[in-house]
N, C-alpha and C positions, 0 to 999 in steps of 0.2 A: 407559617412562620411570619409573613407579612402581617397577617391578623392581629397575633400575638403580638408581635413589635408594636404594633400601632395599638394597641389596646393595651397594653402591659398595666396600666396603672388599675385599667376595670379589674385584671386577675390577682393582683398584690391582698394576699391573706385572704384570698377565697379557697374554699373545697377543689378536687381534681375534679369534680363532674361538672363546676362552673363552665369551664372551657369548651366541651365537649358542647353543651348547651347553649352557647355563644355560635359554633361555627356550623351547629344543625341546617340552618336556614342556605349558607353555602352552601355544604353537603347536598343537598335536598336537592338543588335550582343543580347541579352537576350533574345527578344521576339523570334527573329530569331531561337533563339539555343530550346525555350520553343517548337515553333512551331515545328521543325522537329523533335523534340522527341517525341510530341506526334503524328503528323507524322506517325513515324518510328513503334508507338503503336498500330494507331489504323488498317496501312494499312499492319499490322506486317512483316515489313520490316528485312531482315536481319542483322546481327549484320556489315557485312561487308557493307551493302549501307547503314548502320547508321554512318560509318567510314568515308565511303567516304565522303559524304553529310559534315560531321562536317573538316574532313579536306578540301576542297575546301572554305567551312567557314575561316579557319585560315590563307588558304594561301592568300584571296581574302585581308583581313584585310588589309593588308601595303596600298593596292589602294586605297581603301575607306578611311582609316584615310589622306591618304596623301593629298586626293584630297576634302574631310571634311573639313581638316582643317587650306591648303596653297593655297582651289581654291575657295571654297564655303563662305565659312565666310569670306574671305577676300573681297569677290565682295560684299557684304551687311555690310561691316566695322566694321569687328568685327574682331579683329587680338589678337591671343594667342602668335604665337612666329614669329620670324625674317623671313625674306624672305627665300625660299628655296634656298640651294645651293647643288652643287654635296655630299660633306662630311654628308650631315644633312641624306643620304640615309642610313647608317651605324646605326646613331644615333636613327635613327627609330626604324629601325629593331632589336635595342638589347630593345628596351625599351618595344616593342609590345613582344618581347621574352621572358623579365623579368614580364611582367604583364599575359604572357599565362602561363610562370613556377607558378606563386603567385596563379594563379586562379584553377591550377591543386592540387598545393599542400592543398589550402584551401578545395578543395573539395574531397582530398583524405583523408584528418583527421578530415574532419565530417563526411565520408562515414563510413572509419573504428572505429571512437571512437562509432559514431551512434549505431553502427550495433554492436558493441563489450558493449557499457554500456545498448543497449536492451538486446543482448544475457542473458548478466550476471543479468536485472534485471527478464527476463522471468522466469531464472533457481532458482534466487532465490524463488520466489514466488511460481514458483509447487516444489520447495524442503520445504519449511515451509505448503504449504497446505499437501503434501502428509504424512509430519510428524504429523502434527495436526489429518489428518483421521488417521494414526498409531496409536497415544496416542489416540485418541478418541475411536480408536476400544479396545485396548487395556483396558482404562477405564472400557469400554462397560462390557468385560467380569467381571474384578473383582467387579463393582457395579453389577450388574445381581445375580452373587451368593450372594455377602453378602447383598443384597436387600430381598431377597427373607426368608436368614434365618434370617432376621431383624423380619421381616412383618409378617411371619410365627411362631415367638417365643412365645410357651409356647401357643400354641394353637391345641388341639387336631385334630382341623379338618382344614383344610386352607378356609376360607371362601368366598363366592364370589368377594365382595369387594376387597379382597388382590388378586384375579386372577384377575381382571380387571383391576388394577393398574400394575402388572407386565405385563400383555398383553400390557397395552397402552405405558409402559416405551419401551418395547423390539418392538412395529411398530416404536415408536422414533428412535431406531438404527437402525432399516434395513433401514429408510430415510437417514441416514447417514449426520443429520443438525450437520456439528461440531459446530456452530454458529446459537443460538435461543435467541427470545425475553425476557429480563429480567421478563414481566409481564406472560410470559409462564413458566418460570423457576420457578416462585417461587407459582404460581399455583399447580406445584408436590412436592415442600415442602412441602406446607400445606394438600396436602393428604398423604403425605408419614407421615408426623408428628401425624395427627391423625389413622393414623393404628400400632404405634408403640405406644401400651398399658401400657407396661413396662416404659415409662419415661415421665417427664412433660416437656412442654414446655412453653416458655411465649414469647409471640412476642409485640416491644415494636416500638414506632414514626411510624409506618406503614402509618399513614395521612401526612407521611413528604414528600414520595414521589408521584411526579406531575407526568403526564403520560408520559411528555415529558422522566423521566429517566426508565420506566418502559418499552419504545419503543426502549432502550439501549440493544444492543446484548451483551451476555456472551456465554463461551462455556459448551454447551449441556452437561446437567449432572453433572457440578462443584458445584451447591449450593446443589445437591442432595447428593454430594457426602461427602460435610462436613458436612451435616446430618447424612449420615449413619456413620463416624467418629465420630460426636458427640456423637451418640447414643453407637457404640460400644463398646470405652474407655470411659464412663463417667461414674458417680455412680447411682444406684439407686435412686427411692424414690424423693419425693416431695420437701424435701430438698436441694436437689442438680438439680436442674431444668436447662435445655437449652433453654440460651435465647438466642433469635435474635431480634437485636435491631437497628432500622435506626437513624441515625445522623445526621442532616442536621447543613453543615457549611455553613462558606461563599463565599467560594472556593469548594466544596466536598458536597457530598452522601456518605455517609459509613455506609453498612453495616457489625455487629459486632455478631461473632455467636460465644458465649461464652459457654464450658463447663470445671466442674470439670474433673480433670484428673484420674481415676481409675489405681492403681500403680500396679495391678497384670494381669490388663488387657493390659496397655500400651505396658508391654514386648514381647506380642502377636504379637503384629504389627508388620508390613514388614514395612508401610510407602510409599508403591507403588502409593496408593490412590490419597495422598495429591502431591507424585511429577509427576505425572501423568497430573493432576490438572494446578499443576504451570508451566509446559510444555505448555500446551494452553492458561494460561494466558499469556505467553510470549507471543503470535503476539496479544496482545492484549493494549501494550502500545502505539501504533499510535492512539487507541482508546480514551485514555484518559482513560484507567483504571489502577489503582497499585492494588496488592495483596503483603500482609504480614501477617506473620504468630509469634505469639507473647505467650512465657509460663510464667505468672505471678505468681511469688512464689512457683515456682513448683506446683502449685494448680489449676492453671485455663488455660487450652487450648486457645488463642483467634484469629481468624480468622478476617482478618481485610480488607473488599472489597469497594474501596473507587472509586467513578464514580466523574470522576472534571466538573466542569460546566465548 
């Protein structure tokens, strides 16, 4: 394209095989330069006969273009420029010098941007995954204990049931999934919700979601963990029930995991939980998912997890 653009005027009301015949000599000096590189790879050649080979390449150039394209084309009638003259040996050689500097410098600021926006996108990526396994381990620990005295509340003896659920949650982390199937997720909801005796829950549109969002990753432990939130700060009693409720828009999935707010319980809180939580929801926006968090009235807690079609 750069050829064409700077030669446009050579191609105006010439044949299509003009062009082709124009950019031969490139073509050529490419395959040329492909072949002794890989060459130079497979017969692992030295860096110095990789040198040589490409400079005998550069110096040979002035010949071959000269004799390309003031001895060759002209005998088959195809003529680019004027007849050769002593002065035109100067003109050559600054213009095959301007076109080896163009070709150096283009290939030194793809070399280094390449090699400089991979660095930087490699570093990003195991610096957001190694934070994600941080907060996830981190999670790990504070859900684990307040799991435990969640599930165990007001119960004299710890029952099988609730060691099975804590075993199965605690093989979850030694797997170390920061990242599991929303229809896995909410799977330990609904056992974690029926082992917590102390509070009602009600779960509402559950037939809204199609399996396609239920094949949607979330991070391991987040819808567990605004359960045990809900449950901890919330009120007793049948009354004041936690509900989880799906929303199907026409843009969105949202799930809404609403409770009352307990005002002697709230003061208890660190709040680690939930920012813990919205830490891994961050690398979760390429995903197509938002999380916000919402207190109506001072009365109602509402958790708002919204998957976009």
């Amino acid at each position: 394209m750069v050829i064409y653009i700077r030669n446009i005027g050579t191609f105006t009301g010439q044949p299509m095989y003009v062009f082709p015949l124009f950019v031969a000599p490139y073509l050529l000096y490419f395959c040329i330069c492909y072949a002794l590189f890989h060459l130079s790879v497979s017969f692992r050649l030295r860096q110095l006969a990789w040198l040589v080979l490409c400079s005998l390449l550069v110096l040979g150039s002035f010949w071959v273009v000269k004799s390309y394209f003031y001895n060759l084309l002209p005998a088959i009638g195809v003529v680019f420029y004027s007849s050769w003259e002593d002065h035109h040996h100067w003109v050559l050689l600054q213009k095959i010098g301007q076109g080896l500097l163009i070709i150096l410098l283009l290939i030194g600021v793809d070399y280094f941007l390449f090699k400089w926006l991979k660095t930087k996108i490699k570093s990003t990526r195991l610096e957001l995954m190694m934070r994600d396994r941080a907060d996830s381990s981190l999670l790990s620990g504070h859900f684990l204990r307040r799991i435990y005295q969640l599930t165990a509340k007001g119960k004299k003896k710890v029952d099988v049931e609730v060691l099975d659920f804590f075993q199965t949650i605690s093989n979850k982390l030694v797997a170390q999934n920061v990242r599991v199937a929303l229809e896995e997720e909410w799977y330990f909801v609904k056992r974690m919700m029926a082992l917590c005796d102390d509070r009602h829950f009600e779960i509402h549109g559950e037939e809204h979601v199609s399996q396609q969002f239920w094949n949607r990753s979330v991070p391991s432990l987040s819808l567990l963990t605004w359960i045990e939130n809900a449950v901890a700060y919330s009120m007793d009693g049948k009354d004041n029930p936690i509900t989880l409720t799906w929303i199907n828009q026409s843009d969105k999935l949202v799930l809404e995991i609403r409770n009352t707010i307990h005002t002697t319980s709230i003061k208890r809180g660190t709040g680690n939980g939930l920012r813990l939580v919205n830490r891994l929801y961050e690398s979760c926006k390429n995903d197509l998912i938002t999380l916000d968090y919402t207190i109506e009235n001072n009365t109602y807690f509402i958790v708002k997890l919204s998957f976009l079609k």
